[in-house]
Structure formats: C-alpha cells, structure tokens
N, CA, C and O atoms as a GROMACS GRO file, in nm:
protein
  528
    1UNK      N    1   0.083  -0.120   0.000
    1UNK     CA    2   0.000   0.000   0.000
    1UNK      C    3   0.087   0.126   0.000
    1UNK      O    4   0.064   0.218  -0.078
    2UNK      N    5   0.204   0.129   0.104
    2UNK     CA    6   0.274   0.242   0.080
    2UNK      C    7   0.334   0.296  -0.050
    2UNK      O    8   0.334   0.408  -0.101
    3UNK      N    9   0.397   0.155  -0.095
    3UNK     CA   10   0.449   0.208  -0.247
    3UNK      C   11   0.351   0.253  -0.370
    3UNK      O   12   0.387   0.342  -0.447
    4UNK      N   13   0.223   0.185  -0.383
    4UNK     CA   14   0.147   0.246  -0.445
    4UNK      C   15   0.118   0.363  -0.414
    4UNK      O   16   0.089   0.424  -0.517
    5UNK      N   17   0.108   0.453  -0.285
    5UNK     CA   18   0.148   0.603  -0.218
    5UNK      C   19   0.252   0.640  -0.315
    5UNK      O   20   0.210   0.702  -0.413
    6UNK      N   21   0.341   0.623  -0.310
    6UNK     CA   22   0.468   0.671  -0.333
    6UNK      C   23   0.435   0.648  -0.493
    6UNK      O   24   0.374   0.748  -0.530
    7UNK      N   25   0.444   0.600  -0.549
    7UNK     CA   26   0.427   0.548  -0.702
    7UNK      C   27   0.298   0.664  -0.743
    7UNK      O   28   0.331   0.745  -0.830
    8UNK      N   29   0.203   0.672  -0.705
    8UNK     CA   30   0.099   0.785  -0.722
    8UNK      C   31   0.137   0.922  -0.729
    8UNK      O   32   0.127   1.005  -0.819
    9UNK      N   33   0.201   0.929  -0.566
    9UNK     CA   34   0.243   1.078  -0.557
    9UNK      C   35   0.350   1.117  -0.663
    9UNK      O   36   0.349   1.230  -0.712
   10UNK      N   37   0.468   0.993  -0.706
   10UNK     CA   38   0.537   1.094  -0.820
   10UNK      C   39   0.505   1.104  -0.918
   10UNK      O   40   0.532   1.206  -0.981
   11UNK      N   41   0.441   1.009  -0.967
   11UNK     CA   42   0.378   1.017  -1.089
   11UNK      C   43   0.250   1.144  -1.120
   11UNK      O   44   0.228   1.193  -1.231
   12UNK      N   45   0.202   1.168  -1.035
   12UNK     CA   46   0.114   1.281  -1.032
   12UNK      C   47   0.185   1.369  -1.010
   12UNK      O   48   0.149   1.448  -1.097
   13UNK      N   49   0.253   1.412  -0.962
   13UNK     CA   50   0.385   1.522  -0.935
   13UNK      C   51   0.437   1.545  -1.052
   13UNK      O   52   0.446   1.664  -1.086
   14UNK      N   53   0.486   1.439  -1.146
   14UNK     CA   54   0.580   1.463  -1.279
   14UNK      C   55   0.426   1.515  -1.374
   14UNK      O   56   0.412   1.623  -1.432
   15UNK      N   57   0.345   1.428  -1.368
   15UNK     CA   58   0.272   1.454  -1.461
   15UNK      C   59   0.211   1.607  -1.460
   15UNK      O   60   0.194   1.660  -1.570
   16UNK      N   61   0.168   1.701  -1.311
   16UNK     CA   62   0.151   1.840  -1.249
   16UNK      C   63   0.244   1.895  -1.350
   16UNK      O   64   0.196   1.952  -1.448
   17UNK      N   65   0.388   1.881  -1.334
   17UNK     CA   66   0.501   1.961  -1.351
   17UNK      C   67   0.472   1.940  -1.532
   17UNK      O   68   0.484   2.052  -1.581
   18UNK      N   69   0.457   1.893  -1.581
   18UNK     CA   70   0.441   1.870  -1.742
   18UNK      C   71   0.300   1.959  -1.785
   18UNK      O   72   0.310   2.045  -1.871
   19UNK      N   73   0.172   1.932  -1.720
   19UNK     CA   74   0.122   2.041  -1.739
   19UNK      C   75   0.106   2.165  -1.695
   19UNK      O   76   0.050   2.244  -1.771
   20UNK      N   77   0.145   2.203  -1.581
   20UNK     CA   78   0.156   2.372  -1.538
   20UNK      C   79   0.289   2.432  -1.598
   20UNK      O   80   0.305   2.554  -1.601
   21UNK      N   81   0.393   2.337  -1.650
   21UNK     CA   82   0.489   2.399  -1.778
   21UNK      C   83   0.425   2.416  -1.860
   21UNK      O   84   0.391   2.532  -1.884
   22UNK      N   85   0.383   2.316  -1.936
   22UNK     CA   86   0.310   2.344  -2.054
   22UNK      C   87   0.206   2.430  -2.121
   22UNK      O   88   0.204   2.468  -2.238
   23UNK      N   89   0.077   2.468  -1.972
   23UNK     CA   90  -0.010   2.516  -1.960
   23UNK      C   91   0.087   2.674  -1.994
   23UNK      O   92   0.072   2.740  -2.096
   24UNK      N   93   0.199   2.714  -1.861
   24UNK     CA   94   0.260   2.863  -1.862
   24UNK      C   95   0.293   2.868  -1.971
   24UNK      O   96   0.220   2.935  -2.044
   25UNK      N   97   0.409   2.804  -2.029
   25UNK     CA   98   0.432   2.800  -2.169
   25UNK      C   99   0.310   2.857  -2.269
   25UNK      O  100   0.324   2.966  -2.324
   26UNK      N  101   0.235   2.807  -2.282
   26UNK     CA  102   0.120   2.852  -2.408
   26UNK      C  103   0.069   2.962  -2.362
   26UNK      O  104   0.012   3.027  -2.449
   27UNK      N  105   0.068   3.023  -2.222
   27UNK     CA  106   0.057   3.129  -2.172
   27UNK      C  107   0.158   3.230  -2.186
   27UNK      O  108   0.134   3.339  -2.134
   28UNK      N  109   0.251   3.215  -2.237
   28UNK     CA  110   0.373   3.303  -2.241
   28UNK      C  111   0.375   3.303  -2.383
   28UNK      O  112   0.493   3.306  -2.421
   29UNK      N  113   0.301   3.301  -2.470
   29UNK     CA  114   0.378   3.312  -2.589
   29UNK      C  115   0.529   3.262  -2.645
   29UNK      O  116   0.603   3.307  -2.732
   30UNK      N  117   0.536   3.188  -2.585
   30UNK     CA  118   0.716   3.087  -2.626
   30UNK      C  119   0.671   3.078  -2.759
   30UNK      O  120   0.566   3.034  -2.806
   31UNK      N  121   0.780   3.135  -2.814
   31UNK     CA  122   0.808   3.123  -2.990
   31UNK      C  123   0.801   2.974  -3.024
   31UNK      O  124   0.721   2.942  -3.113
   32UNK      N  125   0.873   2.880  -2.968
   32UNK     CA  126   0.791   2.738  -3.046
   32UNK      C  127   0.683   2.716  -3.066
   32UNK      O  128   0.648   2.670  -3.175
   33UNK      N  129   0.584   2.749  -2.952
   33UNK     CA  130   0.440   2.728  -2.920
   33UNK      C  131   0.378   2.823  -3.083
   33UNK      O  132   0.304   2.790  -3.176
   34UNK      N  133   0.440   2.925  -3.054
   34UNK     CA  134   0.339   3.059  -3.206
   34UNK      C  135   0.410   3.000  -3.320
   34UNK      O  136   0.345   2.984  -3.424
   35UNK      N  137   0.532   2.966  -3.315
   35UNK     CA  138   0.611   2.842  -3.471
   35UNK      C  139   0.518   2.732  -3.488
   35UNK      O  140   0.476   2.686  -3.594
   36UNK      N  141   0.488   2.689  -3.350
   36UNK     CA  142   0.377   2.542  -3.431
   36UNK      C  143   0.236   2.584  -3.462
   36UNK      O  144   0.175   2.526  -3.552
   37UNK      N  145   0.175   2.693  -3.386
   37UNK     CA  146   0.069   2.659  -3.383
   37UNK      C  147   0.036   2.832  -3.508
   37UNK      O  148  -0.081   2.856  -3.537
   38UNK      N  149   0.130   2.911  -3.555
   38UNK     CA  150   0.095   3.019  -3.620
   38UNK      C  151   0.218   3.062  -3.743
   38UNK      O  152   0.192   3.152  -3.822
   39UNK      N  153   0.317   3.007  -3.747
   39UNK     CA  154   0.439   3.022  -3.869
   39UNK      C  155   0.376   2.921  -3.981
   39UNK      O  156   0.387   2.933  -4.103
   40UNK      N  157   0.305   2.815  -3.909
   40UNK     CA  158   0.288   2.644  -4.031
   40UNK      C  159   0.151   2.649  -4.036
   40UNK      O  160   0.089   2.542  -4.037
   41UNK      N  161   0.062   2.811  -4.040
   41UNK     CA  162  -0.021   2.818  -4.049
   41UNK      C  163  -0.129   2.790  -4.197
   41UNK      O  164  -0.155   2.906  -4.231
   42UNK      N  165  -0.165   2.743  -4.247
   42UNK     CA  166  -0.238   2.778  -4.396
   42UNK      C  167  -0.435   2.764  -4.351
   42UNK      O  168  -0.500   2.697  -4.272
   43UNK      N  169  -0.455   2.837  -4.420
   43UNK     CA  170  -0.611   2.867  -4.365
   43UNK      C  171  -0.666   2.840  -4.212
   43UNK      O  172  -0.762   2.778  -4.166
   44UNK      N  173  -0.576   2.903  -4.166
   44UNK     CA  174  -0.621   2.913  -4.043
   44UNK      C  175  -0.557   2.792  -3.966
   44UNK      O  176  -0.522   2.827  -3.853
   45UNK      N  177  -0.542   2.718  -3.981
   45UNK     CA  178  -0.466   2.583  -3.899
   45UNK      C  179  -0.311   2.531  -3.959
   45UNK      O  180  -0.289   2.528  -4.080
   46UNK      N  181  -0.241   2.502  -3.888
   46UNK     CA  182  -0.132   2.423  -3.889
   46UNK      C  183  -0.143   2.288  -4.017
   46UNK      O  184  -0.241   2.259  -4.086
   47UNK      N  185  -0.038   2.240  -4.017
   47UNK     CA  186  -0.020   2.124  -4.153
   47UNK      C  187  -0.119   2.045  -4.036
   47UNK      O  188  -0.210   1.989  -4.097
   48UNK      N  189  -0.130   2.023  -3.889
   48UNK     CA  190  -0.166   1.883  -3.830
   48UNK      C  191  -0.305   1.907  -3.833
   48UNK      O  192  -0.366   1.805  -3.865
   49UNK      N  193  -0.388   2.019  -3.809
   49UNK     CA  194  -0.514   2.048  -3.803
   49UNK      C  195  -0.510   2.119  -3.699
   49UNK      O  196  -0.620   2.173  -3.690
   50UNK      N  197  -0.426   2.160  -3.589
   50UNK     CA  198  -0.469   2.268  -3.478
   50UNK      C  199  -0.484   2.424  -3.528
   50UNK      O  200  -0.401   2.488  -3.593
   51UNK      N  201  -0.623   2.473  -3.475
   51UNK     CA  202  -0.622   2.608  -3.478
   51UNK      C  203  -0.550   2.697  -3.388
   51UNK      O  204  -0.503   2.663  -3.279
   52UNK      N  205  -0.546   2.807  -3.438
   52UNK     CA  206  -0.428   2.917  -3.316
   52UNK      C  207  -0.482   2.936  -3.227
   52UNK      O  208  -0.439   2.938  -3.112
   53UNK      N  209  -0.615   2.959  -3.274
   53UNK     CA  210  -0.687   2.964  -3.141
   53UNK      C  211  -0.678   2.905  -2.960
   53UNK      O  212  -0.668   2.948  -2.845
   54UNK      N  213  -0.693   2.754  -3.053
   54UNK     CA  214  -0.654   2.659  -2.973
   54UNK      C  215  -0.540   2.667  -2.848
   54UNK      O  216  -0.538   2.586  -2.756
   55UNK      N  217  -0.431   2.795  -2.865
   55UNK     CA  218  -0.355   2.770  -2.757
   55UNK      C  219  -0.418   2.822  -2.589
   55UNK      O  220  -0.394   2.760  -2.486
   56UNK      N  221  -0.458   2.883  -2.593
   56UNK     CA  222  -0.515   2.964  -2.456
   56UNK      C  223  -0.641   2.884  -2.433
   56UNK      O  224  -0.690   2.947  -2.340
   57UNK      N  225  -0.694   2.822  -2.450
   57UNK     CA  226  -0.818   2.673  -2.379
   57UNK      C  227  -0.730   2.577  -2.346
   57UNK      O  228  -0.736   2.505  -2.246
   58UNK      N  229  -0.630   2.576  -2.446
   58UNK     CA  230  -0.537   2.436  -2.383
   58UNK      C  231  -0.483   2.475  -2.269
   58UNK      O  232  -0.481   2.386  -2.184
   59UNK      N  233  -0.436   2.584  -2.236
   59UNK     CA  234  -0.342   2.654  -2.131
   59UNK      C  235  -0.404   2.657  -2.006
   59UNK      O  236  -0.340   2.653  -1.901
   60UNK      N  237  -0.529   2.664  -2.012
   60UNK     CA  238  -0.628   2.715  -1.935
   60UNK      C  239  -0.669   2.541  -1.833
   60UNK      O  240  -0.674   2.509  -1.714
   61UNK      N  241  -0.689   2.470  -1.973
   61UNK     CA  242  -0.749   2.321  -1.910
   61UNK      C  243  -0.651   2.253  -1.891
   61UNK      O  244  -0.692   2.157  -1.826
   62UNK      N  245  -0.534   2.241  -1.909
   62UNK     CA  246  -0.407   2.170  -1.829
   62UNK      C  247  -0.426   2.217  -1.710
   62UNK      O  248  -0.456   2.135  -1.623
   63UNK      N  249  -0.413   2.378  -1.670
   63UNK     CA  250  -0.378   2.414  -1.571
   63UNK      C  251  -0.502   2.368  -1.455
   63UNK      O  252  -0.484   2.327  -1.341
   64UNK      N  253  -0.620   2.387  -1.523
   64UNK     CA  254  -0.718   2.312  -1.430
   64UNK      C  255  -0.702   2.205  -1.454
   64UNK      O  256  -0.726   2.164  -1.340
   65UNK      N  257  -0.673   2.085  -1.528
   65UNK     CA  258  -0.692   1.926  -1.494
   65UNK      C  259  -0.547   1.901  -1.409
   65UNK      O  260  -0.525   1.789  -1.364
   66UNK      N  261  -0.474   1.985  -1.395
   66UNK     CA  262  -0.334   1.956  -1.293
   66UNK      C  263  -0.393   2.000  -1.133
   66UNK      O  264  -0.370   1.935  -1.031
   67UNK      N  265  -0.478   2.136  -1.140
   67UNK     CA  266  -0.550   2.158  -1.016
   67UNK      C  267  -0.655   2.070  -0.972
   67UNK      O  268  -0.666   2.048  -0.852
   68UNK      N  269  -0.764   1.999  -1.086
   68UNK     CA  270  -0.800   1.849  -1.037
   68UNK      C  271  -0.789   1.728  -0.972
   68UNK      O  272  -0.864   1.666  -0.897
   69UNK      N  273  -0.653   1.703  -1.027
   69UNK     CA  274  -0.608   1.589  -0.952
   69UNK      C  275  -0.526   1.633  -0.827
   69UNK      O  276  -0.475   1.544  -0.759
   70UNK      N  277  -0.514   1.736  -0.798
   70UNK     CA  278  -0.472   1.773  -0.647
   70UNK      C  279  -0.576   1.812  -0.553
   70UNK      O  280  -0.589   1.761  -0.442
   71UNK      N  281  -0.655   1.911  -0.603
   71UNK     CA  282  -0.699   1.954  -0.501
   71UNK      C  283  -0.839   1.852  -0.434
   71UNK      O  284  -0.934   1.829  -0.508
   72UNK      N  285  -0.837   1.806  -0.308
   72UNK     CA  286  -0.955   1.777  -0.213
   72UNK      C  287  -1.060   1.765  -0.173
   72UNK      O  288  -1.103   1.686  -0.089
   73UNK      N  289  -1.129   1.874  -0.252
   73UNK     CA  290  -1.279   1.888  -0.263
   73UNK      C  291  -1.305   1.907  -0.392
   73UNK      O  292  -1.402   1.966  -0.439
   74UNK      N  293  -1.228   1.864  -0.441
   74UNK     CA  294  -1.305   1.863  -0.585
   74UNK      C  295  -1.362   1.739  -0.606
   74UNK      O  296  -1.297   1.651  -0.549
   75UNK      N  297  -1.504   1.678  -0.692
   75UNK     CA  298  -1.579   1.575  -0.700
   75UNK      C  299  -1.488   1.454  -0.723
   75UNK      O  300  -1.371   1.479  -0.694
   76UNK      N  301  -1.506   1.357  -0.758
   76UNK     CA  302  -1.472   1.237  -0.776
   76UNK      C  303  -1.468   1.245  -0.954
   76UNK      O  304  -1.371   1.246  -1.029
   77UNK      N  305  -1.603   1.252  -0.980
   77UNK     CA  306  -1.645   1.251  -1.110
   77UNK      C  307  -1.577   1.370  -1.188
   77UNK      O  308  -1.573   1.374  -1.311
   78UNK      N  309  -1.526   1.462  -1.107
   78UNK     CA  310  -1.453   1.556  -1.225
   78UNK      C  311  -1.315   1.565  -1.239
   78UNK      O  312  -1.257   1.637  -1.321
   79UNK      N  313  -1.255   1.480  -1.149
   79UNK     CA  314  -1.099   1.414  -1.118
   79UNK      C  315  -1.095   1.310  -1.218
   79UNK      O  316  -0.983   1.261  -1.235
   80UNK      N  317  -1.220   1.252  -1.310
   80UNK     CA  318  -1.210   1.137  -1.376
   80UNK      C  319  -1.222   1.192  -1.543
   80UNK      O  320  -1.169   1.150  -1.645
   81UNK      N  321  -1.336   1.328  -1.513
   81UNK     CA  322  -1.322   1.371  -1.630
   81UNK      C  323  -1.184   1.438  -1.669
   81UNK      O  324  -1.150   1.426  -1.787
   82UNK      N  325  -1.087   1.519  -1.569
   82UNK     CA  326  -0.986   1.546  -1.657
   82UNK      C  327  -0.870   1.442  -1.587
   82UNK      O  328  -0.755   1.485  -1.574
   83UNK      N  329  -0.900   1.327  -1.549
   83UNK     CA  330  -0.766   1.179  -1.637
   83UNK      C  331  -0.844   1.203  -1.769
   83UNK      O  332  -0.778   1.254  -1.859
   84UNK      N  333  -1.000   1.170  -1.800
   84UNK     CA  334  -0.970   1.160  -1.960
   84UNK      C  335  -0.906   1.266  -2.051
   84UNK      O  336  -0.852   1.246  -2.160
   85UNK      N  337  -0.923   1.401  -1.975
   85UNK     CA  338  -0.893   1.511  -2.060
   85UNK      C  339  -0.738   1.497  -2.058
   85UNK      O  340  -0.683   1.537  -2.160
   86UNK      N  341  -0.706   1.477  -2.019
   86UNK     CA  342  -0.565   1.506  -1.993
   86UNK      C  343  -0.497   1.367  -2.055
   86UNK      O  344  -0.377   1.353  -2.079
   87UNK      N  345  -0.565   1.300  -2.069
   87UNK     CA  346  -0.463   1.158  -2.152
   87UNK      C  347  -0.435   1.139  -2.290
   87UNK      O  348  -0.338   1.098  -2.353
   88UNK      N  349  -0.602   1.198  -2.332
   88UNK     CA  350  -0.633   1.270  -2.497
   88UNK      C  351  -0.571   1.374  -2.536
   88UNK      O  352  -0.538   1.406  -2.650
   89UNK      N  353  -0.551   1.445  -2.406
   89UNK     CA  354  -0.467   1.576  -2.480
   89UNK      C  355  -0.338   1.511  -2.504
   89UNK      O  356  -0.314   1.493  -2.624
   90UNK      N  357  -0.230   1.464  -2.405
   90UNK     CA  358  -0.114   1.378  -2.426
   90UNK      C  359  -0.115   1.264  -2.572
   90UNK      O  360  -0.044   1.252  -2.672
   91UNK      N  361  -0.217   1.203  -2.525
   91UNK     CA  362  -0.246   1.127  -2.676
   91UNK      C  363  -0.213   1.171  -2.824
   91UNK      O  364  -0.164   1.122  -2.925
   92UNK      N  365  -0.281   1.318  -2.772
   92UNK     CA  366  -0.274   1.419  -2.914
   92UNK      C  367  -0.181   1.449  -2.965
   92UNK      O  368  -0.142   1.443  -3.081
   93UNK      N  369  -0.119   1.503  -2.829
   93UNK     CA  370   0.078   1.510  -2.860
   93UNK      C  371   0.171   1.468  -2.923
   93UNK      O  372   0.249   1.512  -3.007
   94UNK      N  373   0.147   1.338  -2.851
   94UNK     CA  374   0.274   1.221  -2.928
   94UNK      C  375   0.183   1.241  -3.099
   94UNK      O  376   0.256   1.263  -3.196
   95UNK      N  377   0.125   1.238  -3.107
   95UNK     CA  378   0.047   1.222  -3.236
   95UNK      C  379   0.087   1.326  -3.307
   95UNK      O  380   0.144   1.301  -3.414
   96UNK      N  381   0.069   1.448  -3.271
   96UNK     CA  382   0.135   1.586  -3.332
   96UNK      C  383   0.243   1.632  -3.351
   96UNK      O  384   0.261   1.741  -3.407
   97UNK      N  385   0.388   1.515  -3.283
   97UNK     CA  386   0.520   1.518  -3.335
   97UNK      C  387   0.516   1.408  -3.429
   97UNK      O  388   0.558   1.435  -3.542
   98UNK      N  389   0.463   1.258  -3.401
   98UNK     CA  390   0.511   1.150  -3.468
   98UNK      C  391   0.430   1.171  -3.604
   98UNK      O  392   0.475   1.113  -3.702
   99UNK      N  393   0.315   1.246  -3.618
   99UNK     CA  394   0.255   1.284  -3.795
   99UNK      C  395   0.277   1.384  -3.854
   99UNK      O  396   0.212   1.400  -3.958
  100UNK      N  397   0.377   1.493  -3.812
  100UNK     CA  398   0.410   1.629  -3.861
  100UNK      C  399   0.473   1.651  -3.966
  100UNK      O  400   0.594   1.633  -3.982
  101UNK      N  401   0.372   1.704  -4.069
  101UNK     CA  402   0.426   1.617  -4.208
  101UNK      C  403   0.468   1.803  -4.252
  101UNK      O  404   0.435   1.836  -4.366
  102UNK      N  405   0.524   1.892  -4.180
  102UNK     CA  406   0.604   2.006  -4.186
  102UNK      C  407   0.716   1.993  -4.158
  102UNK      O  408   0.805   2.043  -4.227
  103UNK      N  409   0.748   1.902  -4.013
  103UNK     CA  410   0.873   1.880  -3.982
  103UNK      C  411   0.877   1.699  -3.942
  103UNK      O  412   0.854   1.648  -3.833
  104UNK      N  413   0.912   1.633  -4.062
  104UNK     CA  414   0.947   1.515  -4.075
  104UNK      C  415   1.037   1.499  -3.951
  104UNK      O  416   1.002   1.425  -3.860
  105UNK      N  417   1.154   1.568  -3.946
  105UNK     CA  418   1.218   1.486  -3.851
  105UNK      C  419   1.243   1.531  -3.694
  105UNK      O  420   1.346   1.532  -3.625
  106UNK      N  421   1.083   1.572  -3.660
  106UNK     CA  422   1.061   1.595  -3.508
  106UNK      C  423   1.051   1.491  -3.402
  106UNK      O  424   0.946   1.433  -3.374
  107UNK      N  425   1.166   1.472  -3.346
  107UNK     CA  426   1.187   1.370  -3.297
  107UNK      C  427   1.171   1.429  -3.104
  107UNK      O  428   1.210   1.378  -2.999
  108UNK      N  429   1.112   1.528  -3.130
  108UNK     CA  430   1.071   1.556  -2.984
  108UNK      C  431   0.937   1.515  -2.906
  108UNK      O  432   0.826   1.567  -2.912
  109UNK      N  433   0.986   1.398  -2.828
  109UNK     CA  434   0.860   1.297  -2.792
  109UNK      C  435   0.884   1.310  -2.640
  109UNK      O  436   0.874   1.203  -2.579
  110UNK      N  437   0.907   1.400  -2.581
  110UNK     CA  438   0.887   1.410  -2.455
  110UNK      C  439   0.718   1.374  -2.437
  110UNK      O  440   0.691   1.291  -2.350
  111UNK      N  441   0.629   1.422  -2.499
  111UNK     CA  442   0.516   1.374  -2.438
  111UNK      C  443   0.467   1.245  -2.414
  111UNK      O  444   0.358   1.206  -2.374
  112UNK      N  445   0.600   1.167  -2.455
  112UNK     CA  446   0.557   1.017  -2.428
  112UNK      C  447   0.571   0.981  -2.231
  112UNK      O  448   0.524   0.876  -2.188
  113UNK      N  449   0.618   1.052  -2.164
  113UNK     CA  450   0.702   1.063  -2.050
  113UNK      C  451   0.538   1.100  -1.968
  113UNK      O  452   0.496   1.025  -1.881
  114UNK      N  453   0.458   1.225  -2.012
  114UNK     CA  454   0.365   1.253  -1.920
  114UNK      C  455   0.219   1.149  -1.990
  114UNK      O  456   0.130   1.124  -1.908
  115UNK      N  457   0.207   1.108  -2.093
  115UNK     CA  458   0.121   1.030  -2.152
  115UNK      C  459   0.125   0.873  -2.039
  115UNK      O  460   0.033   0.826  -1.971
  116UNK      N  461   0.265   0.826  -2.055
  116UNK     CA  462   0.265   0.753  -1.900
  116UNK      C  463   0.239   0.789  -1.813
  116UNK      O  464   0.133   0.732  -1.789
  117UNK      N  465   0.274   0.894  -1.683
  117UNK     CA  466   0.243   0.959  -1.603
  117UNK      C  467   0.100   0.950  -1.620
  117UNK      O  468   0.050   0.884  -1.529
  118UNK      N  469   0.051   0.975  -1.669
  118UNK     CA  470  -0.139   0.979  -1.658
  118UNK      C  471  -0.193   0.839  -1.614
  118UNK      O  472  -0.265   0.804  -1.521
  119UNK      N  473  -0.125   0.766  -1.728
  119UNK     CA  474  -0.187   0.581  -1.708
  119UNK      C  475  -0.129   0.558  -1.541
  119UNK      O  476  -0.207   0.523  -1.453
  120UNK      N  477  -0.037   0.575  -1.524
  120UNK     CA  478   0.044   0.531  -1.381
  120UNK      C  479  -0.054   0.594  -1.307
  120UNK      O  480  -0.143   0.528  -1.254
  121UNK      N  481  -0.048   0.736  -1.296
  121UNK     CA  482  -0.132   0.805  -1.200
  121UNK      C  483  -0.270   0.751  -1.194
  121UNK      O  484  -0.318   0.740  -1.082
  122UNK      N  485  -0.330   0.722  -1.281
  122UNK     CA  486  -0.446   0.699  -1.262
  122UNK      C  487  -0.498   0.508  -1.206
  122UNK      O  488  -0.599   0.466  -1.151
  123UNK      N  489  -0.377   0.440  -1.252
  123UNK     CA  490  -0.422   0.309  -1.212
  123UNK      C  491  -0.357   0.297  -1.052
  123UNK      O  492  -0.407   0.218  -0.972
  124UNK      N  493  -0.214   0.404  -1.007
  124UNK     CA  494  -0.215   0.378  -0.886
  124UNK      C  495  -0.344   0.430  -0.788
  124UNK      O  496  -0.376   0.380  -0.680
  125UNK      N  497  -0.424   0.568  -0.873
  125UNK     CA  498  -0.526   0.615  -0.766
  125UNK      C  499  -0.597   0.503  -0.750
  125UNK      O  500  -0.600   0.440  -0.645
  126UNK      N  501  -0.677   0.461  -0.882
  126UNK     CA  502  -0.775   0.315  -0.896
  126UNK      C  503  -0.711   0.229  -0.764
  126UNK      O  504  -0.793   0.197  -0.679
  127UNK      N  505  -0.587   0.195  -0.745
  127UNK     CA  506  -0.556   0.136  -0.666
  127UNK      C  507  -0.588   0.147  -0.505
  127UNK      O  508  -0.640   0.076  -0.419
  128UNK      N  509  -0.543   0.242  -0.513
  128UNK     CA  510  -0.570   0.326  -0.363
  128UNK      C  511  -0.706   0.342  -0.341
  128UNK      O  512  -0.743   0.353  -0.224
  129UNK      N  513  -0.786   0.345  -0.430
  129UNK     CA  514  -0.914   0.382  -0.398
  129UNK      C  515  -0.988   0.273  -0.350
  129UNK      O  516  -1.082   0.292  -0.274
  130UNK      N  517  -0.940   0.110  -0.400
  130UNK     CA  518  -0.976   0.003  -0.382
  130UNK      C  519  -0.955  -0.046  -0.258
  130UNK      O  520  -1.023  -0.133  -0.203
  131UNK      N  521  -0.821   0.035  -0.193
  131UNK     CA  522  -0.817  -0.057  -0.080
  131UNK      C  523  -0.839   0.025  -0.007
  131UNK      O  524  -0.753   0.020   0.080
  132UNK      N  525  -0.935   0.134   0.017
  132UNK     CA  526  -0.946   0.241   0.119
  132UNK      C  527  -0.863   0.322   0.112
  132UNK      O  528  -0.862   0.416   0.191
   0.00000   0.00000   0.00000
C-alpha cells in the first residue's frame, strides 16, 4: 500500500510539472508554441489540423486538470473527467510530433514521458481507492 502512495504521488507530481509547464508556456507566448501553432499556419490551422486559437483553452485546461487531480474537494467525477482530458490531450501530442508532415524529422517525444504519467497516476489512484 505504501508504495502504491509513493508510485501515485510521483507520478502525479511529474505529470503536475508537465502540465503547469506546458499550460505557462502557451501562456507566455514561447516562440515554439506561435512556430507550431501560427508560422505552419495555412487557412487558419497548422499542416496537423490545430487552430491558433486553440492555444489559450489548452493553457487554461491543463492548468485546471493539474489543479483536479490535487486539489480535495473537488468531485470524484470531475478528477475522472480530466484523467480523460488530460490523456487525450497527451495522446494528441505524441500524435502531433510523430505525424508532422512540416517537420518530418521531429523527434521531440517528450510527451511520451507525461502520456505515462497519466496511465500510472491513474491506475495507482484506482488502486488506492480500492483498498481504502
């Protein structure tokens, strides 16, 4: 039981730290972020299909699905809706370097790192939740 503690808490910790970077990041205007999502622009979206729009909702709902899974009084049922939000968004990720048919050889797959982090986090909570 303890190590599933321990196995939870970092994994939810790494996975926090991946989105409240990520979240500030798209909040800061970081020139990669406006290169992917507004330089490889053609009618309005990127070669992958994201709109520009798109950066400030993403920024917004990381930063709340990272405040989800921490904070205490928040429901049960909405700690579950953003694991899904937050696994699809990761999902999306790896998907949006490994099909980036602008930059063939983007080999930046860090999002494979918090895409785990989610599955871990979420089957150690499942865990914990099972045994009290």
């Amino acid at each position: 039981m303890k190590i599933n503690n321990i196995i939870y808490f970092i994994s939810t910790g790494i996975l926090t730290f991946f989105l409240v970077f990520g979240g500030l990041v798209y909040l800061s205007g970081s020139e990669r972020i406006l290169v992917a999502f507004s330089n490889e622009m053609a009618n309005g979206h990127n070669a992958i299909g994201f709109p520009g729009w798109l950066i400030i909702p993403m920024a917004i709902m990381k930063i709340s699905g990272a405040l989800a899974l921490w904070l205490p009084l928040v429901p049960k049922w909405i700690r579950e809706w953003a694991y899904a939000g937050i696994f699809f968004n990761m999902l999306l990720a790896i998907g949006a370097h490994v099909f980036n048919p602008i930059n063939p050889d983007d080999t930046d797959l860090i999002a494979i790192l918090p895409f785990v982090m989610v599955i871990v986090s979420r089957a150690t909570l499942f865990r914990k939740e099972a045994n009290g």
